[in-house]
C-alpha positions as CSV (number, residue, x, y, z in Angstrom):
1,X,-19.6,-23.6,-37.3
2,X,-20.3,-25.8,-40.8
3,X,-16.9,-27.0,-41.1
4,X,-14.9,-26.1,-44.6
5,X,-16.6,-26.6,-47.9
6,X,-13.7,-27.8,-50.6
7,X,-15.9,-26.0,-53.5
8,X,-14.4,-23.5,-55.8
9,X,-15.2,-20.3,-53.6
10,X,-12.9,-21.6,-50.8
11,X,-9.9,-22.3,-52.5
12,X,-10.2,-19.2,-54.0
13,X,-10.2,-17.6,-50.8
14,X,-7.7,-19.8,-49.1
15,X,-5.5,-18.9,-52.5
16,X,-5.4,-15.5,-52.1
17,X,-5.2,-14.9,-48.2
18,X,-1.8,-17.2,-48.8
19,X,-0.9,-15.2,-51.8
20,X,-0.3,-18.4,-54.0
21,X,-1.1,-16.3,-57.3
22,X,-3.1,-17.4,-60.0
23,X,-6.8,-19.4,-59.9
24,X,-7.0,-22.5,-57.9
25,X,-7.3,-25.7,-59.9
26,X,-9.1,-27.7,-57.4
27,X,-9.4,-28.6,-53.6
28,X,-10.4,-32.1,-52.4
29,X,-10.2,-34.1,-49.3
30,X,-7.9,-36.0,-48.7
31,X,-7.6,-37.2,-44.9
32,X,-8.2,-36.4,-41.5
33,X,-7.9,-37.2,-37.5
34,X,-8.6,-36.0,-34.6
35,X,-6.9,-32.9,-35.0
36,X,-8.5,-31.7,-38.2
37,X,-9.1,-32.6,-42.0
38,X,-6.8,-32.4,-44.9
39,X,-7.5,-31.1,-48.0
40,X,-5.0,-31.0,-51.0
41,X,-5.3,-28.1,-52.9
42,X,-4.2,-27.7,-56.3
43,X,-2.7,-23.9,-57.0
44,X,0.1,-21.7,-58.9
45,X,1.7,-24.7,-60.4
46,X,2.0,-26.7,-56.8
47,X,0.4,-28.7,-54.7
48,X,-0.7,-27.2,-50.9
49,X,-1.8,-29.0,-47.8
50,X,-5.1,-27.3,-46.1
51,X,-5.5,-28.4,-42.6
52,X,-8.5,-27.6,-41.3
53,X,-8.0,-27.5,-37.1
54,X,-11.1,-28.7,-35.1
55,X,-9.5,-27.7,-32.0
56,X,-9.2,-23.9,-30.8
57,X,-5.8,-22.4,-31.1
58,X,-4.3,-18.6,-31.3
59,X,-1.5,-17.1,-33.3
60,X,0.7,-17.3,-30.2
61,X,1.0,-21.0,-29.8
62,X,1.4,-22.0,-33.7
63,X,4.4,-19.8,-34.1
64,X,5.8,-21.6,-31.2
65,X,4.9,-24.4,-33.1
66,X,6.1,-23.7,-36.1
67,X,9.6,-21.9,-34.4
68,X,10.3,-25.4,-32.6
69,X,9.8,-27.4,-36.0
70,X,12.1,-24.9,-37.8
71,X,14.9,-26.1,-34.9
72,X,14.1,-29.7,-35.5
73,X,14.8,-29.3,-39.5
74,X,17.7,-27.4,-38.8
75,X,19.1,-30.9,-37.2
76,X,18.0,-32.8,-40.0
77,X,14.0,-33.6,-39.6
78,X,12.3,-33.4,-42.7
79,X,8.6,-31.6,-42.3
80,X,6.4,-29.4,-44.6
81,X,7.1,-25.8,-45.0
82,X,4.8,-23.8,-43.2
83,X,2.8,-21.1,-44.9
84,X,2.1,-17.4,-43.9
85,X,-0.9,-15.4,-45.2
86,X,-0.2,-12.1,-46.5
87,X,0.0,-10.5,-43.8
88,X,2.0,-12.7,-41.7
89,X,-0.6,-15.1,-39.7
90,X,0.1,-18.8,-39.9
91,X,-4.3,-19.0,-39.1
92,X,-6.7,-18.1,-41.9
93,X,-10.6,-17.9,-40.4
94,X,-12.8,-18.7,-43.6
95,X,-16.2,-16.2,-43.3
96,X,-19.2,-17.8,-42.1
97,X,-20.4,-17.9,-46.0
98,X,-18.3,-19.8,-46.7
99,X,-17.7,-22.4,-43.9
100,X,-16.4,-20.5,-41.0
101,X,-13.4,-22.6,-40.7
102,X,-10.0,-21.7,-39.0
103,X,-7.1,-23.3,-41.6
104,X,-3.5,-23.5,-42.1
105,X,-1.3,-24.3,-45.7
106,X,1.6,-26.2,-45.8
107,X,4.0,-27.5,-48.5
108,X,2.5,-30.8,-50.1
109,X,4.4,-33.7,-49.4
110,X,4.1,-36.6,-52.0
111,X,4.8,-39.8,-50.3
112,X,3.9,-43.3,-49.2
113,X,2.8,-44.7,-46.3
114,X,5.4,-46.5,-44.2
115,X,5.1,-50.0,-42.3
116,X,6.6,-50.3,-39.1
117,X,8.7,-53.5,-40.0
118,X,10.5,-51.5,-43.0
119,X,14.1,-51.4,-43.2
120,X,16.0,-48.6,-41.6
121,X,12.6,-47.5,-40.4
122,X,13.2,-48.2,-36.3
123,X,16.6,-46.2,-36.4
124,X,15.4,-43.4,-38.2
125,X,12.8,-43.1,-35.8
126,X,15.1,-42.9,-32.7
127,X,17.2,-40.7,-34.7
128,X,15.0,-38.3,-35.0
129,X,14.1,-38.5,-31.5
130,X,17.6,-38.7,-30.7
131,X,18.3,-35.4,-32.3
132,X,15.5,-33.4,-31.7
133,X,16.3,-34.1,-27.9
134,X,19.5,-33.3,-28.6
135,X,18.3,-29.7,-29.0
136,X,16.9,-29.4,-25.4
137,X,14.1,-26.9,-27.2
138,X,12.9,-24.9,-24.4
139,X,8.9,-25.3,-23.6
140,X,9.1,-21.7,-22.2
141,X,5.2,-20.2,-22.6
142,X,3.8,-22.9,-23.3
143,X,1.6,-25.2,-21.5
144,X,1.6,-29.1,-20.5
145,X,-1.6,-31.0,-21.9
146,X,-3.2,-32.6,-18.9
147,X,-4.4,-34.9,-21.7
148,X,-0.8,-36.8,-21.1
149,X,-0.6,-36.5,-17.3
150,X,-4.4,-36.6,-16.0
151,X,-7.3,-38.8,-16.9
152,X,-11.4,-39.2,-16.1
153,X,-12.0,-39.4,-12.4
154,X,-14.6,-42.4,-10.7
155,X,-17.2,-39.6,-10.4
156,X,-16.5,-38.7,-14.4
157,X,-17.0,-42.3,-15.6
158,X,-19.9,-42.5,-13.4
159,X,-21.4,-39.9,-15.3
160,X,-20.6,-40.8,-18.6
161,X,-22.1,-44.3,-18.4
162,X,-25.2,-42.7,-16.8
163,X,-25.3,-40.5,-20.0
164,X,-24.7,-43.1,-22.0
165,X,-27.6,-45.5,-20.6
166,X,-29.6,-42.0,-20.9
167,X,-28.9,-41.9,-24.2
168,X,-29.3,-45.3,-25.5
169,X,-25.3,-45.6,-26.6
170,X,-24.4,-49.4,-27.6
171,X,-20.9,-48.8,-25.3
172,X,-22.9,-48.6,-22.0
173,X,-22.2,-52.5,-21.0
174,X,-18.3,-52.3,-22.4
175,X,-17.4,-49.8,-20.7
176,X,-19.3,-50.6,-17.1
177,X,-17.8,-54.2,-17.6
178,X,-14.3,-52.7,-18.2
179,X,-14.6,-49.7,-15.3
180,X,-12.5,-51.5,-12.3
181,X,-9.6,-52.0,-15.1
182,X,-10.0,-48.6,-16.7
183,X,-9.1,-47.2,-12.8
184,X,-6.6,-49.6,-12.4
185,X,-4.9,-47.9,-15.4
186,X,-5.6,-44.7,-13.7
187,X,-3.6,-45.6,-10.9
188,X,-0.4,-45.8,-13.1
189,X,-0.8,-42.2,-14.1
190,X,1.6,-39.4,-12.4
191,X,2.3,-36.1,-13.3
192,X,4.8,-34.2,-15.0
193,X,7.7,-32.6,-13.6
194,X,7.5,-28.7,-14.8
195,X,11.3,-28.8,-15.0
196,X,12.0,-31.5,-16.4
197,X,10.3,-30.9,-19.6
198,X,11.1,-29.9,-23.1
199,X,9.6,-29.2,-26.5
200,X,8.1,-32.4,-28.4
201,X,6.0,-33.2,-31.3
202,X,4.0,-35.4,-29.3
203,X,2.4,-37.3,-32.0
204,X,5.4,-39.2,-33.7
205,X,3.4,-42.2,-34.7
206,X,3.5,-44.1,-38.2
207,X,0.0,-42.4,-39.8
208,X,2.2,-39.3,-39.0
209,X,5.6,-40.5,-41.1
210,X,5.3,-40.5,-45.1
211,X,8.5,-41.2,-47.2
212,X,8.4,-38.6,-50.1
213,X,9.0,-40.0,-53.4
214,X,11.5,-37.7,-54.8
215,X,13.9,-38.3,-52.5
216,X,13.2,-41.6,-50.6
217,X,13.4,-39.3,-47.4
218,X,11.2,-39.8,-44.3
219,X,9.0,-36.6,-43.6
220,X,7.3,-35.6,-40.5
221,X,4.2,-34.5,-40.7
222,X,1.6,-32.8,-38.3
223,X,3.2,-31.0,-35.7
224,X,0.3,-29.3,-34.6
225,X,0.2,-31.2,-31.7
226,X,4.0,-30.2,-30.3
227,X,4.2,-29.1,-26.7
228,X,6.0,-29.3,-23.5
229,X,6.9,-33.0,-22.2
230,X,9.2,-35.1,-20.2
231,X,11.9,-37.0,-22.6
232,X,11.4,-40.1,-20.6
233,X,7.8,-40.3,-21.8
234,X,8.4,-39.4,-25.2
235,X,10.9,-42.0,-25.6
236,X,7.9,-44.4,-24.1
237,X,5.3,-43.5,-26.7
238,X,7.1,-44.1,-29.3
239,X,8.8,-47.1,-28.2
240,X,5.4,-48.3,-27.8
241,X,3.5,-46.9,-31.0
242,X,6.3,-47.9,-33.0
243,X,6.9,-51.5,-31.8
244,X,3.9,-52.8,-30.1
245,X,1.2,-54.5,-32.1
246,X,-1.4,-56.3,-30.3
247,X,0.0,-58.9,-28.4
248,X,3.5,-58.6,-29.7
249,X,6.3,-56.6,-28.7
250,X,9.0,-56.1,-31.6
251,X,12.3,-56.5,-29.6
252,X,14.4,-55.8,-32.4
253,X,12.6,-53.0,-33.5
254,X,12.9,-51.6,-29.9
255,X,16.2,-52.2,-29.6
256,X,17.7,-50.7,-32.9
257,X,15.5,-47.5,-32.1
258,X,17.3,-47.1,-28.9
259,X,20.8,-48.0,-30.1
260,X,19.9,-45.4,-32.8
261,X,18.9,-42.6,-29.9
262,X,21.5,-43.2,-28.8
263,X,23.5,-42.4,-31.4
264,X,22.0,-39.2,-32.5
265,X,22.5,-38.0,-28.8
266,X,19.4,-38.5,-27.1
267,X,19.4,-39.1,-23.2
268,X,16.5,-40.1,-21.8
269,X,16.2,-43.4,-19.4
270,X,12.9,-45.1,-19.4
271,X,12.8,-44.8,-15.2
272,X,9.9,-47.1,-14.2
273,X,6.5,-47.9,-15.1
274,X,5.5,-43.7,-14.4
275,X,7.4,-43.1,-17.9
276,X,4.4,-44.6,-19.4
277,X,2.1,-41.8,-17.8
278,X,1.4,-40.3,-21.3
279,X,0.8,-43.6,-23.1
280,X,-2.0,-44.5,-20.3
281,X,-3.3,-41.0,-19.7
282,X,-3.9,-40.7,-23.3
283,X,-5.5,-44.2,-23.2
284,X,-8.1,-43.4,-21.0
285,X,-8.7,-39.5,-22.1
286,X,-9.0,-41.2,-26.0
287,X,-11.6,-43.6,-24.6
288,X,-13.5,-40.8,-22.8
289,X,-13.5,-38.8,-25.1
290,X,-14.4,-40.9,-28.4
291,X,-17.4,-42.2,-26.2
292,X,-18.8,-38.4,-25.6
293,X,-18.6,-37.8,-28.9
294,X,-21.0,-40.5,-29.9
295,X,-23.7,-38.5,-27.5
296,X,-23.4,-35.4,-29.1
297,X,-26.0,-34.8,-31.4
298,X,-24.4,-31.5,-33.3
299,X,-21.2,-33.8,-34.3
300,X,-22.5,-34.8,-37.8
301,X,-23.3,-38.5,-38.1
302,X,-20.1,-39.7,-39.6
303,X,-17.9,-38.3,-36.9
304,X,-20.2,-39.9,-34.2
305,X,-19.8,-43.4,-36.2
306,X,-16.2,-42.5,-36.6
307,X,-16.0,-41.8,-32.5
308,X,-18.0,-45.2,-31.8
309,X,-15.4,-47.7,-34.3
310,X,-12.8,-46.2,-32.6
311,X,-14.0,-46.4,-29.2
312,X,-14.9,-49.7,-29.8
313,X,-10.7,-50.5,-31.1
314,X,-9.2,-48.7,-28.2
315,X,-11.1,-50.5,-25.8
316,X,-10.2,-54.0,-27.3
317,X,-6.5,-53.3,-27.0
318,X,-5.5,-51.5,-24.1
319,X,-1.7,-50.5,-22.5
320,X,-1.9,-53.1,-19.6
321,X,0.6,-53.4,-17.5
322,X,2.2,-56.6,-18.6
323,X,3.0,-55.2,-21.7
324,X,3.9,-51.9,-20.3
325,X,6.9,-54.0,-18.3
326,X,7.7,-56.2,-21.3
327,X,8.4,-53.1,-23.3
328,X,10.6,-51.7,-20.2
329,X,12.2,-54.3,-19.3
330,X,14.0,-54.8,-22.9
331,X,14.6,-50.8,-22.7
332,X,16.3,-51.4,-19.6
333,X,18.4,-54.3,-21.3
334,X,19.6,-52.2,-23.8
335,X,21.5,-50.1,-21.4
């Protein structure tokens, strides 16, 4: 698969399987993760959010998705509408001519980025946790990511750095140097309990918050990622995306986004160190994974130098356990 093309010929396409009317005034990149890429496209008088996915999906699990975000604004969570072509799929698959891409269209939203130390910012994120786990959405059908509750095995690192010297990869020596502490982390993973899990975005992290210019309102943005998880460990990511930086821990920040939770009605305890199972699992899967990637020759070269920056970031700052008790024990205080 080439990957979309933002030329005339696919927004034209994309244009007229979503029924937005008229000819397309232009489509242009505009972002991307590990998810997919963004493109804004211009059409109809409006802006329009293209997302191209890079991961395999079905019909079946976006409109879960896209059901479960619909709850969440119900309660108050600004996101972007969700798009249907004309004939009722949320997934357009682009012919190989012109790409052979699997997309989605959303509303544009027109915002800013946000900073972590802005006002207001740390209680509207536990708000909106607060709330949507207020909701108890049921994660009936669909299934738990190992990629939060399971992580490379001895035998799998092995392997990897053997590739890796095979291959002449620059991250051979880090990671062989770093392998006893990568395990130890390992050893802090545990699973999920099936029952005790609900519906979550599972990505609530700043790059995903924007604060639309119009209103001054925060917006959440790429849901694609929602899916069954335990609300003790979604209250631990973010506690920890939100408010750890480096070597400091924001206590404040931490604090109002609890006493905000709180508020909106969320009830999740922070139990022990295990409620940081999907901080550390994702850890060690992101590191995995972003090292593999730089060995794959039919990744084009910029996603392979994209890979090795930011396996070379994740492995200079990872959760240890020191922090991952500093950040607990001030939840615990704010009981």
């Amino acid at each position: 698969m080439q990957g979309l093309e933002a030329n005339d010929a696919a927004a034209r396409y994309i244009a007229e399987r979503f029924g937005l009317g008229g000819r397309p005034e232009r489509m242009v990149p505009v972002g991307g993760g590990e998810m997919g890429r963004v493109y804004r496209l211009d059409a109809a008088g409006a802006a329009w959010a293209v997302k191209e996915l890079f991961r395999r999906t079905d019909e079946d699990r976006v409109a879960r998705q896209v059901a479960f975000q619909d709850a969440a604004a119900r309660c108050g969570i600004r996101a972007p509408a969700n798009l249907s072509t004309v004939d009722g799929r949320h997934l357009c698959s682009l012919p190989a001519e012109l790409g052979g891409a699997t997309v989605r269209l959303c509303s544009w939203i027109d915002g800013h980025p946000v900073q972590t130390a802005d006002p207001g910012l740390s209680e509207w994120v536990g708000s909106a946790i607060g709330r949507i786990h207020g909701l108890s959405y049921p994660a009936d059908g669909a299934d738990h990511d190992p990629w939060y509750d399971a992580c490379p095995t001895p035998k799998r690192w092995e392997e990897l750095i053997a590739a890796g010297d095979a291959g002449g990869a620059d991250w051979v020596s880090a990671i062989r140097s770093r392998l006893g502490s990568l395990l130890s982390l390992a050893d802090l993973v545990t699973p999920a309990e099936p029952t005790a899990m609900i519906c979550w975005h599972l990505d609530l992290q700043p790059d995903n918050v924007t604060r639309e210019r119009a209103s001054d309102e925060y917006v959440l943005l790429d849901w694609d990622d929602s899916g069954p998880e335990m609300p003790d460990r979604v209250l631990a990511m973010a506690l920890w995306d939100w408010h750890v930086h480096g070597d400091e821990i924001d206590i404040k920040g931490i604090q109002g986004t609890l006493a905000a939770y709180r508020r909106a009605g969320g009830h999740a305890e922070l139990t022990g160190i295990e409620s940081f199972t999907a901080i550390v699992a994702s850890y060690l899967n992101y590191v995995f994974v972003q090292a593999e990637r730089t060995l794959h020759a039919q990744l084009s070269l910029d996603r392979r130098r994209r890979a090795a920056a930011e396996l070379q970031s994740s492995l200079a700052n990872p959760p240890d356990p020191a922090r991952l008790m500093s950040v607990l024990n001030v939840a615990r205080a704010q009981i």
